[in-house]
C-alpha positions in Angstrom: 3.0 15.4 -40.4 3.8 17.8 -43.2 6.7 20.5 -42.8 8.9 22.7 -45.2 12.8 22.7 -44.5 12.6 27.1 -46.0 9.9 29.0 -47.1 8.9 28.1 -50.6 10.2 24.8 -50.7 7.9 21.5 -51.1 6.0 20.1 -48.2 7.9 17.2 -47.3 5.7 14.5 -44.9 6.8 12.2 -42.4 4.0 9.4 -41.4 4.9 6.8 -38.5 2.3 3.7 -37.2 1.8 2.8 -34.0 0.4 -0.4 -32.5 -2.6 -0.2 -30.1 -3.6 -3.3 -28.0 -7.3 -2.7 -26.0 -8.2 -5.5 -23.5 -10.8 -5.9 -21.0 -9.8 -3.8 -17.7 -12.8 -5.0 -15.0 -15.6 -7.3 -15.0 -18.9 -7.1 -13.1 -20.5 -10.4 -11.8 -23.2 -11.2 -9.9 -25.3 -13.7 -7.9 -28.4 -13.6 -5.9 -28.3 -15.1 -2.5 -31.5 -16.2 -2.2 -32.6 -18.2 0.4 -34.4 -21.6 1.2 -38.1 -20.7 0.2 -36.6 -17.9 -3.0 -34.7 -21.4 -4.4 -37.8 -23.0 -4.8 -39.5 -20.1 -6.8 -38.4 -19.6 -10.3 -39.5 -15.7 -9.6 -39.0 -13.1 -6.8 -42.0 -11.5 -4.8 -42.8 -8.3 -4.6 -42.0 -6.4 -1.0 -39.5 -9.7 -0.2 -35.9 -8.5 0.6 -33.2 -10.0 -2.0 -29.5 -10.0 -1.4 -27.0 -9.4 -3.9 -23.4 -10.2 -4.2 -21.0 -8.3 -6.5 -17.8 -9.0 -7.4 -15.9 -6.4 -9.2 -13.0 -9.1 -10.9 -9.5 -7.9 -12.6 -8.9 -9.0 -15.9 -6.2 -6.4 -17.2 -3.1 -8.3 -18.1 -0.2 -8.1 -15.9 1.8 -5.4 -15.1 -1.5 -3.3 -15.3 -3.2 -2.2 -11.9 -6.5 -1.3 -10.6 -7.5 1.1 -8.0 -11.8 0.5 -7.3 -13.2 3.4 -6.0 -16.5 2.3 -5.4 -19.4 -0.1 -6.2 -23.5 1.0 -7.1 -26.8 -0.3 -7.6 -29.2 1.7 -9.6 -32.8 0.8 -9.6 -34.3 0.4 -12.9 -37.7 2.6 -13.9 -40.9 0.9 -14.9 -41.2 1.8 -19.1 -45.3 3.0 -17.9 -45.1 4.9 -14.9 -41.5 5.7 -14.6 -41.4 4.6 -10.7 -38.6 2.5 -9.6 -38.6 -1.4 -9.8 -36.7 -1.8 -6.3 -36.3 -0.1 -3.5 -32.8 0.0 -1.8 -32.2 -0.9 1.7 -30.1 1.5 3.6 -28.1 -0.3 5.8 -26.6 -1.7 1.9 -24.1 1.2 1.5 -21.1 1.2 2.4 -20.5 4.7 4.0 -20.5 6.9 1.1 -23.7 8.7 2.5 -24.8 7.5 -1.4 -28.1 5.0 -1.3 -27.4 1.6 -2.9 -23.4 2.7 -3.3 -20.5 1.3 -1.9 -16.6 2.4 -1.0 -14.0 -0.1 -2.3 -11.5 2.8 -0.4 -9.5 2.7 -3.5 -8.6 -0.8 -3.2 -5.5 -2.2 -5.5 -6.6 -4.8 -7.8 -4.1 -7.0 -9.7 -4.4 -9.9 -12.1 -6.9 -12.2 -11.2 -8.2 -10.0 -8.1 -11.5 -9.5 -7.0 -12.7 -7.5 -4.6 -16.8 -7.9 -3.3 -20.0 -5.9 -1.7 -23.8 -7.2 -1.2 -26.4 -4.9 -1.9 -30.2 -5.7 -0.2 -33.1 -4.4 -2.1 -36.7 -5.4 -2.4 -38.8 -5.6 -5.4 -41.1 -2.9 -5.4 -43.8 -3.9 -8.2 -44.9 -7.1 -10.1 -43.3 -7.1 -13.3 -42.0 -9.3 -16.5 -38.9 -10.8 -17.6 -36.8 -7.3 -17.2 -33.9 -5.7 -15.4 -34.5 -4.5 -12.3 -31.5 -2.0 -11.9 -27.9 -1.1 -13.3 -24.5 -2.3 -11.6 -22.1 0.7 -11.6 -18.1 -0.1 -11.0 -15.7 3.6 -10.4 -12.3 2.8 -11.1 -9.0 3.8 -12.2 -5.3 2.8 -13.2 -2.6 3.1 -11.0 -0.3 5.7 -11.9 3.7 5.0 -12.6 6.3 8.0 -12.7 8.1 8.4 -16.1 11.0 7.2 -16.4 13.5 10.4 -16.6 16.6 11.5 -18.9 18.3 13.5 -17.2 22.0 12.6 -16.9 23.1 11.0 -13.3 25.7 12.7 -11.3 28.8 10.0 -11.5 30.0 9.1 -8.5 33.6 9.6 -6.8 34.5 6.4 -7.3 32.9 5.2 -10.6 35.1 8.9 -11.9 38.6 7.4 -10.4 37.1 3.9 -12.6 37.3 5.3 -15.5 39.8 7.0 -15.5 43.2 4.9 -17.3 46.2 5.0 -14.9 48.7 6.8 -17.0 53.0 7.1 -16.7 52.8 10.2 -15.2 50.4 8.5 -12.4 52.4 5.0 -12.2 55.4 8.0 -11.4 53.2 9.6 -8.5 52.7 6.8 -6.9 56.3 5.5 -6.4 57.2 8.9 -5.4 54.8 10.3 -3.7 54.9 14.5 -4.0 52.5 17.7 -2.4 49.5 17.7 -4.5 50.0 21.3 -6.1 47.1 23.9 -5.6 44.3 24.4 -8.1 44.9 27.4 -10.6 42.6 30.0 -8.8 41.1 30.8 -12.0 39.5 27.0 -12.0 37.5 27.4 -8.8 34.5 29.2 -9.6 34.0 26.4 -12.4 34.6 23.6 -10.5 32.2 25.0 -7.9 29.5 25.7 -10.7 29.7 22.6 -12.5 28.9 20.4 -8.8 26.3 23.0 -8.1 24.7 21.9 -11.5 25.2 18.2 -11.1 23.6 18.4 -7.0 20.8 19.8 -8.6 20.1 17.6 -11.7 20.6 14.9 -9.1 18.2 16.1 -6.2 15.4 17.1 -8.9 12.4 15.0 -8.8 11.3 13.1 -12.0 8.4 14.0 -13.7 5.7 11.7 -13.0 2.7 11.7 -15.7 -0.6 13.6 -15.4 -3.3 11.7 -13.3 -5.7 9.5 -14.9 -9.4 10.1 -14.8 -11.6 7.8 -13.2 -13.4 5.1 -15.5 -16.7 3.6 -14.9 -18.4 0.0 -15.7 -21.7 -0.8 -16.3 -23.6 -3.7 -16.0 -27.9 -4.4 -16.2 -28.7 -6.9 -14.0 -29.9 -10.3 -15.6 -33.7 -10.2 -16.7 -36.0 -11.2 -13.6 -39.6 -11.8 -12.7 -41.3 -10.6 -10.0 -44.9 -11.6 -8.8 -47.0 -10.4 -6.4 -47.0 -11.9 -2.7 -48.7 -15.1 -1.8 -50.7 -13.9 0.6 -52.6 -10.4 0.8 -52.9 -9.7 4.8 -55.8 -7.0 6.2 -56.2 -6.0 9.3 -59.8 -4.4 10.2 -60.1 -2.7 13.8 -62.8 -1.4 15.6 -62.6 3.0 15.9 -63.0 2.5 19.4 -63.8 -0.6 22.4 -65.5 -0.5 25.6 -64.3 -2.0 28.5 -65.3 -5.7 29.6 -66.8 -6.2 26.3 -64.8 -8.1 23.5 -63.2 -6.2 20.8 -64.5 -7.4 17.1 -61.2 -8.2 15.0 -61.3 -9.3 11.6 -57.8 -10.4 9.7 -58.2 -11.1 6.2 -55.7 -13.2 4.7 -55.9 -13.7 0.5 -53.8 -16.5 -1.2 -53.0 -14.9 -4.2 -50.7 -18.3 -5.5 -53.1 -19.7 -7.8 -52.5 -22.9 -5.9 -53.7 -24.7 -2.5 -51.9 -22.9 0.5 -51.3 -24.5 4.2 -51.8 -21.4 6.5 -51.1 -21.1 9.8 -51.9 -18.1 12.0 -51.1 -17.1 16.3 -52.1 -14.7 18.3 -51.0 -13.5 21.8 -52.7 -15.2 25.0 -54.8 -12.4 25.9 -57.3 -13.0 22.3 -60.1 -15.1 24.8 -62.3 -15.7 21.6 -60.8 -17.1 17.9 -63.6 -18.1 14.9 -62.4 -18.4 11.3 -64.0 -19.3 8.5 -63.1 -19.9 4.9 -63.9 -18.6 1.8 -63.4 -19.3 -1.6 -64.2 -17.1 -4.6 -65.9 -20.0 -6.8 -69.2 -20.1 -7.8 
């Protein structure tokens, strides 16, 4: 800062340092829940519902709090096309009205807190080794009034403390007299000076302004998604007549690459069931 002490003297400049510490507030982790027949894969299937679990983990050094506001999933956008890469279920939220977000309700986080949501979504396309969507964390720092100034009002007692006994007291009390009346001329000062000291004591401290709401972002580890197994079409007949059988034809493609045990059911009332298979090789 540079400042003159009169008008035409030499800048004079006053410089001061400050330390600044910046640490890690919130983590993002996550873990797919897959289940018995996904564990076996080392890639998801298109059109197959995934869970997600995400846990939004405080790592600000104590006495620093958290408040979460909310958790989100954001699909990732094919680089050709520019459609979507999943598709969000919509029972996943968690009633913010918002697709793929969910409330936290503003939950406290301390040290070493964690606080946890699971998103469903299903691939939509075949794809690479690539990120399917963006993890999105809301939150903010609990706010702490500043410590005030102002001088406190001393009590009656803590006055009479302080206050050295003195001869002229030590006289008083072994011969008690009438306390004489107040000079009149004292009373409108007295009165003014609790007035001001009722008020400095009933005013509220300032508390400091609020803090805007920070956001976390995390991609979502790279994954590969391949096409179903099996390709399922089912051919109908415009129109039947009755007492003659009804012509269906279900086509069933194994799309694997490898040897595939199928097995198929239908309801008691299909009378007549052929199948036959074919292969693709010359």
């Amino acid at each position: 800062m540079r400042y003159r002490t009169a008008d035409g003297a030499p800048p004079q400049t006053v410089s001061a340092t400050f330390g600044l510490e910046a640490v890690a507030a919130l983590e993002l982790r996550s873990t797919l829940l897959l289940t018995a027949v996904q564990q076996r894969q080392p890639y998801l299937c298109a059109g197959q519902p995934v869970r997600l679990l995400t846990r939004a983990c405080c790592v600000a050094p104590p006495p620093v709090r958290l408040l979460l506001h909310s958790l989100r999933l954001e699909p990732a956008a094919a680089e050709a096309e520019g459609s979507p890469l999943l598709r969000l279920d919509p029972a996943a939220g968690g009633g913010t009205g918002i697709l793929g977000e969910h409330s936290a309700g503003g939950i406290e986080l301390r040290a070493g807190g964690e606080y946890s949501a699971v998103f469903t979504f299903v691939p939509a396309r075949p794809v690479a080794a690539a990120s399917l969507g963006t993890l999105r964390a809301s939150w903010g720092r609990v706010e702490h009034p500043a410590t005030t100034l102002l001088p406190l009002a001393p009590e009656a007692d803590d006055e009479a403390a302080a206050v050295p006994p003195t001869l002229a007291g030590r006289a008083a009390d072994a011969h008690p007299a009438t306390p004489s009346a107040a000079p009149p001329a004292d009373a409108p000062a007295a009165a003014a000076a609790a007035a001001a000291a009722a008020a400095a004591a009933a005013a509220p401290a300032p508390t400091l302004p609020a803090v805007p709401a920070s956001e976390v972002s995390v991609p979502l580890p790279p994954t590969e998604v391949r096409g179903e197994d099996f390709d399922v079409c089912l051919e109908l007949p415009a129109e039947g007549r009755l007492g003659t059988l009804l012509q269906i034809q279900l086509r069933v493609t194994n799309r694997s690459g490898t040897l595939q045990a199928l097995r198929s059911c239908f309801l008691e009332n299909i009378i007549t069931y052929y199948s036959r298979p074919t292969t693709n090789d010359p």
